[in-house]
VOZAZA-621606 format. One record per residue: residue number from 1; x negated, y negated, z negated of N, C-alpha, C, O in turn. Coordinates in pm, whole numbers, plus 50000, padded with zeros to 5 digits. Layout:
BEGIN
R   n   n.X   n.Y   n.Z  ca.X  ca.Y  ca.Z   c.X   c.Y   c.Z   o.X   o.Y   o.Z
R NUM     X     Y     Z     X     Y     Z     X     Y     Z     X     Y     Z
...
//
This chain:
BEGIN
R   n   n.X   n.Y   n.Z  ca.X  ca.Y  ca.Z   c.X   c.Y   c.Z   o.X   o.Y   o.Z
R   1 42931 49716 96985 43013 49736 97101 42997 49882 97146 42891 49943 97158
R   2 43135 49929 97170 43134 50097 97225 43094 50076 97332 43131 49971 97384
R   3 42993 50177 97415 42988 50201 97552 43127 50262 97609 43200 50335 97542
R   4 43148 50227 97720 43229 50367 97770 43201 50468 97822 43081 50495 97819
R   5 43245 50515 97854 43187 50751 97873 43114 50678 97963 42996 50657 97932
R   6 43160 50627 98085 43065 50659 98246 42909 50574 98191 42800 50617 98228
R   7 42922 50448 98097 42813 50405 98090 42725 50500 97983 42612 50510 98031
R   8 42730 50538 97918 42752 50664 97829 42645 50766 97901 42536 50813 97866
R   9 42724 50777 98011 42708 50918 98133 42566 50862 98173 42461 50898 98120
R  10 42575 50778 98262 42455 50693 98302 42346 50659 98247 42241 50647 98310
R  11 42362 50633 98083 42253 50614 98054 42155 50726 97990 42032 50732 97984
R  12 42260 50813 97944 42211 50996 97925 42153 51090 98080 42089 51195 98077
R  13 42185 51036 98170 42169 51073 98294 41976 51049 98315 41880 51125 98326
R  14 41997 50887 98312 41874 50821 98360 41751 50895 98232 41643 50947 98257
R  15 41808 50876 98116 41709 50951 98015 41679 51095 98077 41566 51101 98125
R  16 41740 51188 98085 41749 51370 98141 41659 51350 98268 41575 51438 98284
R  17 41662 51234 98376 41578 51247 98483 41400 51181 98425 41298 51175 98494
R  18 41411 51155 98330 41286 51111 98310 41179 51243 98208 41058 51262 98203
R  19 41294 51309 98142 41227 51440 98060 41231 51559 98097 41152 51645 98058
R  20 41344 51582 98193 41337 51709 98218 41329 51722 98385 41338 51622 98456
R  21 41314 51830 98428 41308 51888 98565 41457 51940 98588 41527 51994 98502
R  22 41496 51913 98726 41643 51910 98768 41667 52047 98762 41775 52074 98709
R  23 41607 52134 98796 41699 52280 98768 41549 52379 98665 41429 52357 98652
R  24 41632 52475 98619 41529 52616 98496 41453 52602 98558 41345 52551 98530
R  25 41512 52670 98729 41392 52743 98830 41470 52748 98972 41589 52733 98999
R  26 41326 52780 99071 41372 52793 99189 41495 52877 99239 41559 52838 99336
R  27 41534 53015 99157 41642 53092 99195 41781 53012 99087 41888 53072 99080
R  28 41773 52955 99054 41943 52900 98997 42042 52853 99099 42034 52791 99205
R  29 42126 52898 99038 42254 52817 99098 42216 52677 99148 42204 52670 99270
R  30 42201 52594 99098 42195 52462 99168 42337 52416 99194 42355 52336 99286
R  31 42446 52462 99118 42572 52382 99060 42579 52257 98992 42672 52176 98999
R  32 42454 52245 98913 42451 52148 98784 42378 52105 98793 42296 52193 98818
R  33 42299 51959 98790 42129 51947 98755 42116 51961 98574 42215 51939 98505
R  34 42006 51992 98526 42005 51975 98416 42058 51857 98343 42123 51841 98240
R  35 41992 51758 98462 42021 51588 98371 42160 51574 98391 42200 51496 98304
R  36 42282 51622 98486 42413 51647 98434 42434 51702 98326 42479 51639 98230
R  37 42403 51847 98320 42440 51850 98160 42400 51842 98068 42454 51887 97967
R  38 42250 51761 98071 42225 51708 97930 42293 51538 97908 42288 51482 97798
R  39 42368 51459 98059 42438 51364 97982 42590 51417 97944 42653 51351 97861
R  40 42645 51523 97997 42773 51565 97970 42743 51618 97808 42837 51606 97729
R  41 42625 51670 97763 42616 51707 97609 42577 51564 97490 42577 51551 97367
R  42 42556 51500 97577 42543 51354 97510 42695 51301 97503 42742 51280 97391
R  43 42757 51284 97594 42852 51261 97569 42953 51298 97529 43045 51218 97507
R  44 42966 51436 97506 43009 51535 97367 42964 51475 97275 43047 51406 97216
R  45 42816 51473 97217 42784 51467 97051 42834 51293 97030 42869 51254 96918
R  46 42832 51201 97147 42881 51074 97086 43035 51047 97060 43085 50956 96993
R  47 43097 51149 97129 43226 51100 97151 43308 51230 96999 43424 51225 96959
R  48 43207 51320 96954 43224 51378 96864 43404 51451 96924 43519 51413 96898
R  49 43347 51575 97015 43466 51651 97073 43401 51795 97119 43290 51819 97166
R  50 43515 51888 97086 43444 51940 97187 43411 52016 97269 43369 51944 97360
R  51 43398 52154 97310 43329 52160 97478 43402 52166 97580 43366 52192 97695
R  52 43546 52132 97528 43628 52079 97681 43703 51957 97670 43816 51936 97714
R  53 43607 51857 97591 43637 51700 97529 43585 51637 97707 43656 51562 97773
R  54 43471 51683 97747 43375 51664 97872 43467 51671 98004 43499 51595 98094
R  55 43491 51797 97968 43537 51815 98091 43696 51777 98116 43760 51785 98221
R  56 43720 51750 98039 43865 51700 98028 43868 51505 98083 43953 51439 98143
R  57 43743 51471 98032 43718 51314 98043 43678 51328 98210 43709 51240 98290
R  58 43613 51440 98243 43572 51416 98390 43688 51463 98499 43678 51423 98615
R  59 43780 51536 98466 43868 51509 98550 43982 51462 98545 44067 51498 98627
R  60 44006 51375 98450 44073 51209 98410 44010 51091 98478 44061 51006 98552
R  61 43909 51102 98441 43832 50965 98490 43710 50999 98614 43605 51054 98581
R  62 43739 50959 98762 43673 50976 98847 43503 50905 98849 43398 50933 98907
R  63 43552 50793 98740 43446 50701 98749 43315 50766 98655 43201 50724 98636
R  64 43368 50852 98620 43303 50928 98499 43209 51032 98619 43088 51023 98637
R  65 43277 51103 98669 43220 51202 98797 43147 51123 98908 43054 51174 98970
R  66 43186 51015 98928 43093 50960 99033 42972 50895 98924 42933 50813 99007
R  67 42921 50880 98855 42850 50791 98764 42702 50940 98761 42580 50930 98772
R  68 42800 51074 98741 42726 51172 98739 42677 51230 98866 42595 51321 98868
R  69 42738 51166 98992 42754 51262 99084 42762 51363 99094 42670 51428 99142
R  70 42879 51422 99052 42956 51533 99058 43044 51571 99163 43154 51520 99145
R  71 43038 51631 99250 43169 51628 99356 43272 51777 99303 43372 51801 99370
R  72 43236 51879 99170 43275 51912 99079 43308 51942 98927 43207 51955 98858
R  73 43367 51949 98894 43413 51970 98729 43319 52045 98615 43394 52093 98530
R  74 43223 52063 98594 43187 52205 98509 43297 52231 98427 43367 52138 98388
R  75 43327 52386 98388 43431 52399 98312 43377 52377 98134 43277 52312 98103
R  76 43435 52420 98073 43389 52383 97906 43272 52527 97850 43206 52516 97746
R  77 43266 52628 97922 43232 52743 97936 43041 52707 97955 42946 52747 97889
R  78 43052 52606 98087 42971 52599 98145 42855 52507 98041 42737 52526 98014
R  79 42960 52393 97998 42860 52279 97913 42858 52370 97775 42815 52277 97707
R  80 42867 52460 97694 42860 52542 97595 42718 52591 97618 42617 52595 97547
R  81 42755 52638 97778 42646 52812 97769 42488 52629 97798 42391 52619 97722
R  82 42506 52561 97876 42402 52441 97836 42360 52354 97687 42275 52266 97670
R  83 42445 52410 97600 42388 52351 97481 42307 52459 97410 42194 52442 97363
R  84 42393 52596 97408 42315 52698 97389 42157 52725 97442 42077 52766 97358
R  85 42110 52702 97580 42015 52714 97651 41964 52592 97547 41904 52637 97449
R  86 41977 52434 97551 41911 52338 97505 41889 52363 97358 41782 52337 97303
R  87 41977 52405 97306 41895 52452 97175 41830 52561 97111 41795 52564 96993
R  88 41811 52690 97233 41722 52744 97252 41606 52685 97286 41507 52729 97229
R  89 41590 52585 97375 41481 52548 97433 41374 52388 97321 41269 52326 97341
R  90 41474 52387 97218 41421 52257 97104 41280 52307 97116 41258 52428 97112
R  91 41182 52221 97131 41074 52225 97039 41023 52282 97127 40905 52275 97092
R  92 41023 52367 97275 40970 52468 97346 40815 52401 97452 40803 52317 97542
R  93 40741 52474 97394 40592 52383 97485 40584 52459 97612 40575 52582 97614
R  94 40586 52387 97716 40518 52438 97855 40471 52590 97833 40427 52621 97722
R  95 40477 52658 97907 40387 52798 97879 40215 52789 97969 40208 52759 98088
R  96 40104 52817 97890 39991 52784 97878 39948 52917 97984 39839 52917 98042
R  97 40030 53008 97997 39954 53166 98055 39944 53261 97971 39977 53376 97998
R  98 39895 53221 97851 39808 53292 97785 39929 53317 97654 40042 53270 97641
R  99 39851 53411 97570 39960 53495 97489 39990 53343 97358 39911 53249 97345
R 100 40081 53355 97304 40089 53221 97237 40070 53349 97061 40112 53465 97067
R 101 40019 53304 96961 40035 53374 96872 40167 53378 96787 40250 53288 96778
R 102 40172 53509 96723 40291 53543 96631 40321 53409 96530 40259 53304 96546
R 103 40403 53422 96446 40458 53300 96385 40344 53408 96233 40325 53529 96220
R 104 40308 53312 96167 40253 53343 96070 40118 53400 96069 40061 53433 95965
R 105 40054 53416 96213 39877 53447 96229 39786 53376 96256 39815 53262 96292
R 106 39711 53397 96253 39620 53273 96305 39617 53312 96453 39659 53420 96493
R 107 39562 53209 96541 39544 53209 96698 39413 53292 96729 39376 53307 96845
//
């Protein structure tokens, strides 16, 4: 059975609030929470579209925006420059303080 987007939305939502922290940092915009656009990028890679497949579904379907609580649109610009950041950030460990070593030295 297909989900539909908003359940889709919701359940990529509830995952993003359990792994990540709602914004980079204290000075951001605070337009987006992260866990918005990491379920708006979920629901890109499932619905296999794309980066204005999202935003096109969210201002078609209201139920889709309220599911996210959105009281705006991100444009396709916006969920791009967030996949870019997220797959910059694959694999990325907490920062420790301390100098992390070069790729290929020992620590």
């Amino acid at each position: 059975m297909t989900k539909s987007p908003s359940a889709l939305a919701r359940t990529a939502l509830a995952a993003a609030r359990i792994a990540l922290l709602p914004y980079s940092s204290k000075s951001s915009r605070h337009d987006f929470t992260r866990h918005q656009l990491f379920a708006l990028l979920s629901l890109r890679a499932s619905l296999e579209v794309d980066y204005r497949g999202p935003e096109q579904i969210l201002r078609d379907w209201a139920e889709s925006r309220d599911a996210l609580g959105l009281k705006e649109v991100p444009g396709h610009s916006t969920i791009r420059k967030a996949a870019v950041r997220r797959l910059e950030n694959k694999g990325a460990m907490p920062s420790r303080g301390g100098r992390s070593p070069r790729r290929g030295h020992a620590a």
